[in-house]
Kinemage of the C-alpha trace (Angstrom):
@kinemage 1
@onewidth
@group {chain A} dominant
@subgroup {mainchain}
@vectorlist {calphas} color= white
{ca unk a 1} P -11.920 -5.438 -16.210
{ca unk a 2} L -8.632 -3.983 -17.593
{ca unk a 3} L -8.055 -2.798 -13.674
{ca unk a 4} L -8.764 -5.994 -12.401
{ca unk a 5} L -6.206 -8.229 -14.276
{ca unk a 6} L -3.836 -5.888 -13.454
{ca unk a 7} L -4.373 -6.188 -9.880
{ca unk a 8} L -4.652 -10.471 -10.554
{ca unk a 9} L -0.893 -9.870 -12.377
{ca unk a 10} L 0.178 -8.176 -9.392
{ca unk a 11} L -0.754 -10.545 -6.885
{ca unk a 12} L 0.634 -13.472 -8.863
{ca unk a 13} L 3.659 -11.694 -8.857
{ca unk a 14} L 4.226 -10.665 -5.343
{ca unk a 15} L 3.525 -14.113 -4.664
{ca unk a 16} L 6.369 -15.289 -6.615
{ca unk a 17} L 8.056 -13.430 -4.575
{ca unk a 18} L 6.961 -14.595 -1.184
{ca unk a 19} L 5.745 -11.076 -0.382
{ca unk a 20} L 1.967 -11.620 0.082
{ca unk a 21} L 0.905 -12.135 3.506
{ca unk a 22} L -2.686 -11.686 3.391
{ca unk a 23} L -4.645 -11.562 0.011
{ca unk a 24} L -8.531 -11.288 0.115
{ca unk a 25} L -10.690 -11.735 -3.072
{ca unk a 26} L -13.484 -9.934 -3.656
{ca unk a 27} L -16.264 -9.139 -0.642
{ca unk a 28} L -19.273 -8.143 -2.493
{ca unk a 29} L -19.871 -7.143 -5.964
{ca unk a 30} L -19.257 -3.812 -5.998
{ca unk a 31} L -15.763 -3.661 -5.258
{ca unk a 32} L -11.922 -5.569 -4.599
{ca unk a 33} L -9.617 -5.335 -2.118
{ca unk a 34} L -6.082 -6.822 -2.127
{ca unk a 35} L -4.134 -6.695 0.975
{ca unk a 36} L -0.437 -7.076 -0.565
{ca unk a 37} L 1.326 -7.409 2.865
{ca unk a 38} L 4.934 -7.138 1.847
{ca unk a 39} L 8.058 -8.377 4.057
{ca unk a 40} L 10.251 -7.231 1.611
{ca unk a 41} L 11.200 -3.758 0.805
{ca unk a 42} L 9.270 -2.789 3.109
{ca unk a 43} L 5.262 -2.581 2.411
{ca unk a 44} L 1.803 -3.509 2.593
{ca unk a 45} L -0.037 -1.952 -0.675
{ca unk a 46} L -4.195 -1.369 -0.923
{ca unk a 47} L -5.462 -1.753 -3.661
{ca unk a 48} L -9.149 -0.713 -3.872
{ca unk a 49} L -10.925 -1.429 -7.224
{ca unk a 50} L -14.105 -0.463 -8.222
{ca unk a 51} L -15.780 -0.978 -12.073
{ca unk a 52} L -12.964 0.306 -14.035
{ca unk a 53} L -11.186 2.188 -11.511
{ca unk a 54} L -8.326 1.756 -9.020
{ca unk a 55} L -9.324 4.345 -6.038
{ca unk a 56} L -6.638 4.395 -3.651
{ca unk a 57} L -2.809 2.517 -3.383
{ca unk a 58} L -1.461 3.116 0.326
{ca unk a 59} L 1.875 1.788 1.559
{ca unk a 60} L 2.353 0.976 4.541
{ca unk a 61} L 5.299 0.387 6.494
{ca unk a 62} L 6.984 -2.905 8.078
{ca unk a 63} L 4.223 -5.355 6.592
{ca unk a 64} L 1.316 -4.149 9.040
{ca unk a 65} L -1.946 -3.549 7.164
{ca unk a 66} L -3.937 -0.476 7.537
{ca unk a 67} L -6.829 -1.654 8.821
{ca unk a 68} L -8.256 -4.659 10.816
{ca unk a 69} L -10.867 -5.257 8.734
{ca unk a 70} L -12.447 -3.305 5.820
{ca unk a 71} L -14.581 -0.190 7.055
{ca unk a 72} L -18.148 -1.222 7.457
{ca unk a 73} L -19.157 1.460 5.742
{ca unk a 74} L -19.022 0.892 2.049
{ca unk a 75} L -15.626 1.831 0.488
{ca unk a 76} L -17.584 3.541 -2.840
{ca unk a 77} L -19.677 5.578 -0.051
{ca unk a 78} L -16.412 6.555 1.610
{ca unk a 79} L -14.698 7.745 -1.161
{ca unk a 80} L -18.144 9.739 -2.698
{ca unk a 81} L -17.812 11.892 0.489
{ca unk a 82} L -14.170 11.852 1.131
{ca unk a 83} L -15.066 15.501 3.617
{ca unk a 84} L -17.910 14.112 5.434
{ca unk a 85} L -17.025 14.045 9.081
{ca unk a 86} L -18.747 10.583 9.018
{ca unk a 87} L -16.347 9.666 6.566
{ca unk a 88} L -13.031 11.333 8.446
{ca unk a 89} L -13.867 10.005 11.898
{ca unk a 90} L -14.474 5.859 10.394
{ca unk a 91} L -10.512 6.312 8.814
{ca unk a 92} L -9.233 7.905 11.542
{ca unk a 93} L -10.748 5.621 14.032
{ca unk a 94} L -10.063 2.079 12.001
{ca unk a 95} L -6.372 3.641 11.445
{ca unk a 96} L -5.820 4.273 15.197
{ca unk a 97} L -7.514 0.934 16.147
{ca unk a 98} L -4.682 -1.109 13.605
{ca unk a 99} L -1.891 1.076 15.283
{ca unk a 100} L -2.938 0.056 18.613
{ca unk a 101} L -3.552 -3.290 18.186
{ca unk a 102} L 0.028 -3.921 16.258
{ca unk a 103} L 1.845 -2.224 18.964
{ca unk a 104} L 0.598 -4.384 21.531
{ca unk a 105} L 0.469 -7.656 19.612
{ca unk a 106} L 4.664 -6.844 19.237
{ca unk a 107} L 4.952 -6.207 23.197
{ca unk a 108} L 3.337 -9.356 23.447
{ca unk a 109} L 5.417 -11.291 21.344
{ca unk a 110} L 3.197 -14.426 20.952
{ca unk a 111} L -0.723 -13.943 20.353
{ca unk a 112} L -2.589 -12.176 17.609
{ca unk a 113} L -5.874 -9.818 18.474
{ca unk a 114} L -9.216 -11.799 17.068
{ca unk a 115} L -10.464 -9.823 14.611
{ca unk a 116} L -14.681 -10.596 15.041
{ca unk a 117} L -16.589 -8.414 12.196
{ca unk a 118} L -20.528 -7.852 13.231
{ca unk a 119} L -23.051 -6.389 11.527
{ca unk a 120} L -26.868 -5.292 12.896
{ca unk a 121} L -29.808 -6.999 12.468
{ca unk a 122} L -31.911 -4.877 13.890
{ca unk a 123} L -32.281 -1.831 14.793
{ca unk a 124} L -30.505 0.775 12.012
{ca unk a 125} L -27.328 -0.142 10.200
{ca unk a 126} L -24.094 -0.179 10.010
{ca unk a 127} L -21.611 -3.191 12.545
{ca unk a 128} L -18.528 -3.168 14.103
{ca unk a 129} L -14.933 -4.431 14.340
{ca unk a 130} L -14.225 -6.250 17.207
{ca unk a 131} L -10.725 -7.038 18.162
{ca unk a 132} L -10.267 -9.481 21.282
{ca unk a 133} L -6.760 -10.658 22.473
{ca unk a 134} L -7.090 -13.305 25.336
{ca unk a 135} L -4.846 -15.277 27.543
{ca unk a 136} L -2.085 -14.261 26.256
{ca unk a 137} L 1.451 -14.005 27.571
{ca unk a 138} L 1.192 -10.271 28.529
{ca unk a 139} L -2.722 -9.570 28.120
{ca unk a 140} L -4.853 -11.440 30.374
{ca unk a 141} L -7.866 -9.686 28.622
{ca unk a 142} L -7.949 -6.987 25.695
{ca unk a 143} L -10.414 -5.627 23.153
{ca unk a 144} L -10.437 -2.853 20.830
{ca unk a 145} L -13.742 -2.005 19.438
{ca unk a 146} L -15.253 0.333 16.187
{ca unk a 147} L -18.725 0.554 15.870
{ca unk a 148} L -20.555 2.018 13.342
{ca unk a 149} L -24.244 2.582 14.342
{ca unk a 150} L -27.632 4.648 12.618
{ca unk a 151} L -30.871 4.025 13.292
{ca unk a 152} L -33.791 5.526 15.438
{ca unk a 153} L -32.718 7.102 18.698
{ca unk a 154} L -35.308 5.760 21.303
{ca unk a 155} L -36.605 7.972 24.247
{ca unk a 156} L -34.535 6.963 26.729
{ca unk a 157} L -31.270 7.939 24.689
{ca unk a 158} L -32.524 11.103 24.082
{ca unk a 159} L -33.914 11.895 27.916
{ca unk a 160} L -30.079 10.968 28.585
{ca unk a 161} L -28.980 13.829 26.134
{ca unk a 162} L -31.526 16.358 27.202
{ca unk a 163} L -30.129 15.922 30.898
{ca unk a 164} L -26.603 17.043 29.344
{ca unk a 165} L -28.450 20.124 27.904
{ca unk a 166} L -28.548 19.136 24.049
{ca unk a 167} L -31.754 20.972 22.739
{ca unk a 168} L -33.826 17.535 21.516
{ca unk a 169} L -37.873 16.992 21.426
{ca unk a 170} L -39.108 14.842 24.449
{ca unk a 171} L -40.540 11.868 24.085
{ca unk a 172} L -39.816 11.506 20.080
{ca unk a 173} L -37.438 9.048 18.140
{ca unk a 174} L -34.941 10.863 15.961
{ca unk a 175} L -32.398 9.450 13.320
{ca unk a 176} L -29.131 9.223 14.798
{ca unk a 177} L -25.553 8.037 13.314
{ca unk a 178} L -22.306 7.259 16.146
{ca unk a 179} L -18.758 6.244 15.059
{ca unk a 180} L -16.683 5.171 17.766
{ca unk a 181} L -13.555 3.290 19.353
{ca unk a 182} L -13.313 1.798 22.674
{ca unk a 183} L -10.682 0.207 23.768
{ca unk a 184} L -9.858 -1.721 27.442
{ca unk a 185} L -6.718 -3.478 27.876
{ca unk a 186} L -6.521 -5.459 31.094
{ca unk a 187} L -2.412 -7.105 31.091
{ca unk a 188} L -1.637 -9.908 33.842
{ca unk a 189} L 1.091 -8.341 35.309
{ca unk a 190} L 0.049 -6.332 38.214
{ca unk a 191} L 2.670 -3.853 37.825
{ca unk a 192} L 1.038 -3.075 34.159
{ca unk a 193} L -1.747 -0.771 34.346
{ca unk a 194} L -5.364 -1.453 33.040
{ca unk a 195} L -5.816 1.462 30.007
{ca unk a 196} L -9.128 2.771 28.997
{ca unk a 197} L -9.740 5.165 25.862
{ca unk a 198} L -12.788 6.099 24.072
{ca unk a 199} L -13.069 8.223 21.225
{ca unk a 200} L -16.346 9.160 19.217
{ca unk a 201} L -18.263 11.511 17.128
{ca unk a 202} L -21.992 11.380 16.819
{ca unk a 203} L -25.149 12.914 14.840
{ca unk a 204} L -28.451 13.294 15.596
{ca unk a 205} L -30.834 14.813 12.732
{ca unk a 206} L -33.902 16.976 14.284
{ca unk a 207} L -37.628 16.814 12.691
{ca unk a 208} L -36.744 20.280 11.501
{ca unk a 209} L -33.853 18.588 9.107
{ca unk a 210} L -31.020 20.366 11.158
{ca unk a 211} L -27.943 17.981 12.745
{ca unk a 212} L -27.082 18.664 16.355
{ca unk a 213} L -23.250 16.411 16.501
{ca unk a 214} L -20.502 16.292 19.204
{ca unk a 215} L -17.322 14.203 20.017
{ca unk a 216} L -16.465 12.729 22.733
{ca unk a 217} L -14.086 10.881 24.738
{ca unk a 218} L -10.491 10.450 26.308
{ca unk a 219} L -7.907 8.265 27.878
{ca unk a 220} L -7.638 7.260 31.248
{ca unk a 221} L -4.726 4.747 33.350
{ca unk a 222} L -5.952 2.370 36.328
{ca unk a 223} L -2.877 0.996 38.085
{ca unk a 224} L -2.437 -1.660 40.525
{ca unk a 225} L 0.495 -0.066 42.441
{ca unk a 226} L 1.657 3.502 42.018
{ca unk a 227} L 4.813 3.759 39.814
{ca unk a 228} L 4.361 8.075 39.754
{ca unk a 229} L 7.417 8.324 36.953
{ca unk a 230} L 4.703 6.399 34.729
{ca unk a 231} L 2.129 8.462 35.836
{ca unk a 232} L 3.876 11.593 34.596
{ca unk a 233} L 5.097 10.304 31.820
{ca unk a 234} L 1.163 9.027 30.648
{ca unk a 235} L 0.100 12.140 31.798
{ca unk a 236} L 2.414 14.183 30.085
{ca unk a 237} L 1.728 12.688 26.379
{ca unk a 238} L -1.798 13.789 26.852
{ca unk a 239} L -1.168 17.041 28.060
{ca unk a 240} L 1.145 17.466 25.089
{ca unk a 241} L -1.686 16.196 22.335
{ca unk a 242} L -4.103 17.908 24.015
{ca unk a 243} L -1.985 21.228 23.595
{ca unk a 244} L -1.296 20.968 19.763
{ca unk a 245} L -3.302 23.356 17.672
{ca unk a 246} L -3.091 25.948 20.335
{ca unk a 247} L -5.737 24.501 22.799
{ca unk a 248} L -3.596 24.476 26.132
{ca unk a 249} L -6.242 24.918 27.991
{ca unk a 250} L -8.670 21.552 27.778
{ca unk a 251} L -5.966 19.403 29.078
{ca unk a 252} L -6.217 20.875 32.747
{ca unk a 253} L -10.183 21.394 32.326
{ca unk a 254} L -10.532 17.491 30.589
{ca unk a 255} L -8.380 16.171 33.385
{ca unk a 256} L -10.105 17.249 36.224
{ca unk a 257} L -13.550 15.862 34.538
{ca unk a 258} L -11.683 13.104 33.762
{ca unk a 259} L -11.168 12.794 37.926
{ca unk a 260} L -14.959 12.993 38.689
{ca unk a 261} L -16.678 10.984 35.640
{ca unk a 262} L -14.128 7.780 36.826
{ca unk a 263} L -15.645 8.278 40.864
{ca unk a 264} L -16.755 5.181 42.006
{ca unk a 265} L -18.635 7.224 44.170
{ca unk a 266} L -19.896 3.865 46.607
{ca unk a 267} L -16.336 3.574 47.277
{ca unk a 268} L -15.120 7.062 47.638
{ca unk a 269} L -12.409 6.928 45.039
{ca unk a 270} L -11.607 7.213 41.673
{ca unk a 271} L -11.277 4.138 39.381
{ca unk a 272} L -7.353 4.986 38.712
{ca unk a 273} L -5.008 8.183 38.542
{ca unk a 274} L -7.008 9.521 35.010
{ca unk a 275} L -5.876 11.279 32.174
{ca unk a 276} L -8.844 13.304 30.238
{ca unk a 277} L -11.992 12.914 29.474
{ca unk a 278} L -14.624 15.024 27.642
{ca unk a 279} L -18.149 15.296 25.598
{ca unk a 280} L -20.404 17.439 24.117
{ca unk a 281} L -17.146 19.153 22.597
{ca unk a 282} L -18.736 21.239 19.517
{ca unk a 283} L -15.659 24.106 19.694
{ca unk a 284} L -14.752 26.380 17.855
{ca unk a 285} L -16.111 24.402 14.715
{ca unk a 286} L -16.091 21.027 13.835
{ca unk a 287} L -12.896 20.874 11.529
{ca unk a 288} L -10.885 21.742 14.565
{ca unk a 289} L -13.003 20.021 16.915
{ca unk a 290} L -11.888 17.149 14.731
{ca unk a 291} L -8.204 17.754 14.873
{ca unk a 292} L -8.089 18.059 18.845
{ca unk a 293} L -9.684 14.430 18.601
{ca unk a 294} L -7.376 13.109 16.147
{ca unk a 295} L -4.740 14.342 17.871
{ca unk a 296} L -5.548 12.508 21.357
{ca unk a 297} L -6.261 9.566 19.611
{ca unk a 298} L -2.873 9.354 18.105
{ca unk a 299} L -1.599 9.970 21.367
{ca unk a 300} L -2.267 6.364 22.912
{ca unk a 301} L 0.075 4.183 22.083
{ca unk a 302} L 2.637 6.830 22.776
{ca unk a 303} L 1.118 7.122 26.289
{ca unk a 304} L 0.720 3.606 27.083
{ca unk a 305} L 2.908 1.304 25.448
{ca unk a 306} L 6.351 2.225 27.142
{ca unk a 307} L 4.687 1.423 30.122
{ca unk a 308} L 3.987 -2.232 29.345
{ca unk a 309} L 7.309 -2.510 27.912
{ca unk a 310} L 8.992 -1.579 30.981
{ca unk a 311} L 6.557 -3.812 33.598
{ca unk a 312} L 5.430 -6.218 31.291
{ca unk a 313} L 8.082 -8.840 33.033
{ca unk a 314} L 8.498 -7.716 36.521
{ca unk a 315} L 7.895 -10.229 38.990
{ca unk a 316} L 5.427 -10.505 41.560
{ca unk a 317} L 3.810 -11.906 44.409
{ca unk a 318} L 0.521 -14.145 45.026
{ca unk a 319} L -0.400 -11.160 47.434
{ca unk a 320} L 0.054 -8.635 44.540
{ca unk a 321} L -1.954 -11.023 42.276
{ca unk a 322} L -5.179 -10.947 45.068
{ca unk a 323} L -5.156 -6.804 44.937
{ca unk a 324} L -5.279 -6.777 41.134
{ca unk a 325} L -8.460 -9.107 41.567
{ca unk a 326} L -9.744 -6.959 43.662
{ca unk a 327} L -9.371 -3.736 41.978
{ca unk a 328} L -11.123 -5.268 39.000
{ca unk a 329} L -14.083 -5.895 40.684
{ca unk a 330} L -13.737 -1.903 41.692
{ca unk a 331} L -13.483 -1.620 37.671
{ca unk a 332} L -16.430 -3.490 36.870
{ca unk a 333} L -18.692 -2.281 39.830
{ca unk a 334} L -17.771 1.529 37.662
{ca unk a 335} L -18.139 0.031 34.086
{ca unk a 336} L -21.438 -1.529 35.399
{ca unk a 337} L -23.156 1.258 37.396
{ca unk a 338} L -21.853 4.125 36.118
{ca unk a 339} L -20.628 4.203 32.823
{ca unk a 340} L -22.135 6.020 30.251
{ca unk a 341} L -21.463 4.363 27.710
{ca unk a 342} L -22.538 1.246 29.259
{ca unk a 343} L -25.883 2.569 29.796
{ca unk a 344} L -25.986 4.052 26.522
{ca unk a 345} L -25.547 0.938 24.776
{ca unk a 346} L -27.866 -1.582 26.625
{ca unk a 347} L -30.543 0.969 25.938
{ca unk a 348} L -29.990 0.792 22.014
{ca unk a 349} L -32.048 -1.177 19.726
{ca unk a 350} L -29.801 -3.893 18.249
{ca unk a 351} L -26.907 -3.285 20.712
{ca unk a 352} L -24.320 -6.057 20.760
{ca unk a 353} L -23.916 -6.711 24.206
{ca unk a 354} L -20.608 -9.159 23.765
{ca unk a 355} L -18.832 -5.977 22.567
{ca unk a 356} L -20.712 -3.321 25.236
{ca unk a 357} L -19.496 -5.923 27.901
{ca unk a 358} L -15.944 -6.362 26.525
{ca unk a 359} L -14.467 -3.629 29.146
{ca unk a 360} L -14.889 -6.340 31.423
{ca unk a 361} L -11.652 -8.424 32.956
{ca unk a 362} L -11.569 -12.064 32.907
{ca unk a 363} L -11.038 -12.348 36.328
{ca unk a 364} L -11.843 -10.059 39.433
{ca unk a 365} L -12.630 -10.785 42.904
{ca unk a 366} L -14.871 -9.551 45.876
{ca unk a 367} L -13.401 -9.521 49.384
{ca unk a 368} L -15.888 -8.793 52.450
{ca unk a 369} L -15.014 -5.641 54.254
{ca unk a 370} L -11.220 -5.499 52.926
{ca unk a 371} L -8.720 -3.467 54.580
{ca unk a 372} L -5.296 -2.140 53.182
{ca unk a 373} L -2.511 -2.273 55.579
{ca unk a 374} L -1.093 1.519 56.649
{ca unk a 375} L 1.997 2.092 55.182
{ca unk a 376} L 1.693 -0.459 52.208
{ca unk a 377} L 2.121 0.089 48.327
{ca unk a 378} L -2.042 -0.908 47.912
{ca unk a 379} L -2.304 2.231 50.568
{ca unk a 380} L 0.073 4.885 48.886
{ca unk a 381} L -2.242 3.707 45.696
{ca unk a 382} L -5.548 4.207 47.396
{ca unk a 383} L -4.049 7.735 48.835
{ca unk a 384} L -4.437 8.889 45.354
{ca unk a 385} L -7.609 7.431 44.265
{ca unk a 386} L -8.666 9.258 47.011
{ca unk a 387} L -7.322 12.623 46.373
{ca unk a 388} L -6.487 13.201 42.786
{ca unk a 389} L -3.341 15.354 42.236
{ca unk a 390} L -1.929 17.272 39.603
{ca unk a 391} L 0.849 15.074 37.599
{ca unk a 392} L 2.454 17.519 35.212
């Protein structure tokens, strides 16, 4: 208890100040949180206390906390297995998911994301965060989702794994565990580009006791009209992740996958200019596996944010309004037949299916038989959906 008043003192005091922001009291009865979100001097401080113990202070910089939410796994099982990849990929992931959702909250100027915490019923364990930002001055429609799944892998999940080659018994349930982000951000402006990026790690335990896991993922850009300086430059930042730790060469094999998994193959093009995109990625071991991840992940708001900050006011047109529409419905015809993801999740037992379906935009439209006029911007765009090209 001798932890606990000292945190109480704190608070009080920081409030005297005017420094607290945000200040939580306990969420269950095995441990405190204080969110000490400081506008002065420059910090937000965690405190996490458990029995007798304070576990972990973290400052953090220009009053922003950490997290969203707290993890939905419990903090006293996090910190028991601080090397668990489990435990790595949940920090990493709520971390990123903060960072992105400040950044864009500031180049919006005006709205907050909704922070919606969900936990399932049935199923397996474990929730998610889900972070929604609506109707906003610069974000027609955004979300930013962590889920944190186990349970019993049905058949159909695993006849979709055996197709990719993993080396799972047919016809059986198995015990499973995912921990993944997925983010969509769909901005009003069509001169700001629709981003995509998934990252994720996942487990599945055979009858013979042995773990098969793999991460997955990647970042992809869907413009509305080609602006190819912002192409390079998005292209460029994930190039340069995806080179750190000496792997140069995923970012020209992860691209071009990244070109035929977003084929909306009815259509004969690709959903936007891509970026990368990978699974199954086991190599060389998973400690560096990891760091490749972590690495692309950090790489998003780098990537993506310039680019709304230099369209997010440009004018335009009713008829530039009418081809966003309609490339949204090209977005959700992808998200809806192919995705894997998508499939994967309407197929698991307890799925949430607001936060499966949250890639969707607001609005999108479906014209009979459209044409785009030779020689137009919509053309030079569908050029490239057309024929992919090399942008670095």
């Amino acid at each position: 208890m001798r932890a606990y008043r000292f945190l109480n003192q704190v608070v009080k005091t920081c409030r005297n100040l005017s420094t607290v922001a945000t200040y939580r009291s306990a969420q269950s009865t095995k441990y405190y949180r204080y969110h000490l979100a400081g506008t002065v001097a420059g910090a937000v401080v965690l405190y996490h206390c458990y029995r007798n113990k304070v576990f972990a202070a973290t400052t953090v910089k220009d009053g922003r906390a950490r997290w969203m939410d707290d993890p939905i796994t419990d903090i006293e099982a996090l910190e028991k297995s601080p090397n668990s990849m489990r435990t790595k990929m949940e920090l990493l992931l709520m971390r990123v998911q903060a960072e992105f959702c400040h950044a864009l909250e500031e180049q919006d100027g005006e709205k907050k994301f909704h922070v919606d915490r969900w936990m399932r019923k049935e199923g397996g364990g474990g929730g998610g965060i889900t972070c929604v930002i609506q109707d906003s001055p610069v974000f027609e429609k955004g979300g930013c989702n962590i889920s944190v799944l186990n349970g019993m892998l049905p058949p159909d999940a695993i006849a979709q794994m055996r197709a990719r080659g993993k080396d799972l018994p047919q016809d059986k349930s198995l015990p499973f565990f995912v921990v993944g982000l997925s983010c969509v951000i769909h901005p009003k402006n069509p001169h700001v580009p629709t981003l995509h990026y998934n990252y994720r790690y996942f487990e599945v335990q055979k009858e013979d006791g042995s773990t098969v896991w793999w991460f997955g993922g990647g970042t992809d850009l869907t413009p509305y009209y080609l602006v190819e300086e912002d192409v390079v430059h998005f292209h460029k930042t994930l190039k340069d992740a995806c080179d750190k730790n000496g792997n140069r060469g995923l970012y020209p094999k992860f691209k071009i996958w990244c070109d035929d998994y977003f084929h909306v193959k009815h259509r004969g093009q690709r959903r936007g200019v891509g970026g990368i995109f990978f699974d199954d990625f086991d190599q060389p071991n998973q400690e560096q596996a990891f760091q490749f991840v972590k690495s692309c992940a950090e790489s998003v708001v780098p990537s993506y944010v310039p680019i709304v900050k230099k369209h997010k006011n440009d004018s335009y047109s009713y008829a530039e309004r009418q081809w966003q529409l309609l490339r949204r419905g090209y977005y959700t015809e992808f998200n809806l037949v192919y995705d894997r993801g998508t499939k994967f999740g309407l197929v698991t037992p307890g799925a949430r299916y607001e936060s499966i379906l949250m890639s969707l935009p607001l609005y999108a439209k479906w014209e009979y038989c459209h044409k785009v006029e030779p020689g137009s911007k919509e053309e030079k765009l569908v050029t490239v959906l057309k024929n992919p090209k090399d942008w670095v």
